[in-house]
N, C-alpha and C positions, 0 to 999 in steps of 0.2 A: 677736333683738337688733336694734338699732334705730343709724341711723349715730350721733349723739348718743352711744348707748351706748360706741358703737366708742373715738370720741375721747378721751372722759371716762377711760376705762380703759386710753389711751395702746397700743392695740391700730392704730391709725392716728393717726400726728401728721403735722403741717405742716412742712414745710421748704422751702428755698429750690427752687423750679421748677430741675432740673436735665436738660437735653435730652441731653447726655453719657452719662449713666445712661441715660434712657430710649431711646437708641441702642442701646448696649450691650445692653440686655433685649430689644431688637424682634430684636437680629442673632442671641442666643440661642435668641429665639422660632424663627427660620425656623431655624436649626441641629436644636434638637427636633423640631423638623416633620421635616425632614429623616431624621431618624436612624428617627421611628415612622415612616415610608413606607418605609423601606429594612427595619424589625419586619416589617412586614406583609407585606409581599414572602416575607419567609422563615417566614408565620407565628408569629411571636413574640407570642401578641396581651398578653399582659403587658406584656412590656416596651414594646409599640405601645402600650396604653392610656395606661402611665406616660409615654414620651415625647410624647405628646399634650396629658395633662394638662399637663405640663412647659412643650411651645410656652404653651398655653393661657393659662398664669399668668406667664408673662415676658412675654408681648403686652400682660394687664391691666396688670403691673407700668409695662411704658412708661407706656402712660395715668397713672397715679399719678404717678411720676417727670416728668412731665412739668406737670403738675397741682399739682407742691410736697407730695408725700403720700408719706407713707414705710409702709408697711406692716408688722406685726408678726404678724398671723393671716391667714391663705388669707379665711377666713368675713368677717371685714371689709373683703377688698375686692372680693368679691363684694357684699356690701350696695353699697359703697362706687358701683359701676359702674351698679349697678341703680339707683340713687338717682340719679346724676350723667350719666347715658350712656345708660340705657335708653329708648326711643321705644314701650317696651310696656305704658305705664302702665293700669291696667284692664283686662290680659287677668292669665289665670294666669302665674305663675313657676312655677320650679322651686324656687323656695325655699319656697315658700308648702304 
């Protein structure tokens, strides 16, 4: 899927740049962080993966929320970051 596509299909729309939100998702990012280091400690690696993925996607979320971009699918704003944020243009992704 292609960021165009994302839009078009209301899978990521525009809204007004909100830093408030995007606060809010960065403090729950480090809170998930948080909680998968304290997984791991007690080998939990499930619930460590999930709490990781978790930081991982309230971190992008700030960028978006910041950016005026509301997200509706995990997959569009990973395009979304890779298209807008990535400095790895012409090597491999992971999406590829």
């Amino acid at each position: 899927m292609k960021l165009r596509e994302c839009f078009e299909k209301r899978l990521l729309r525009r809204i007004a740049p909100d830093m408030e939100k995007a606060k809010k998702s960065l403090e729950m990012s480090i809170k998930k962080l948080e909680e998968a280091k304290k997984a791991l400690e007690y080998n939990l690696l499930d619930s460590c993966m999930i709490m990781a993925y978790t930081a991982m996607f309230h971190a992008a979320r700030a960028l978006l929320y910041k950016d005026g971009i509301q997200e509706k699918s995990h997959l569009c704003l990973i395009i979304y970051l890779r298209e807008k944020y990535s400095e790895l243009r012409g090597t491999k992704h992971c999406m590829e």
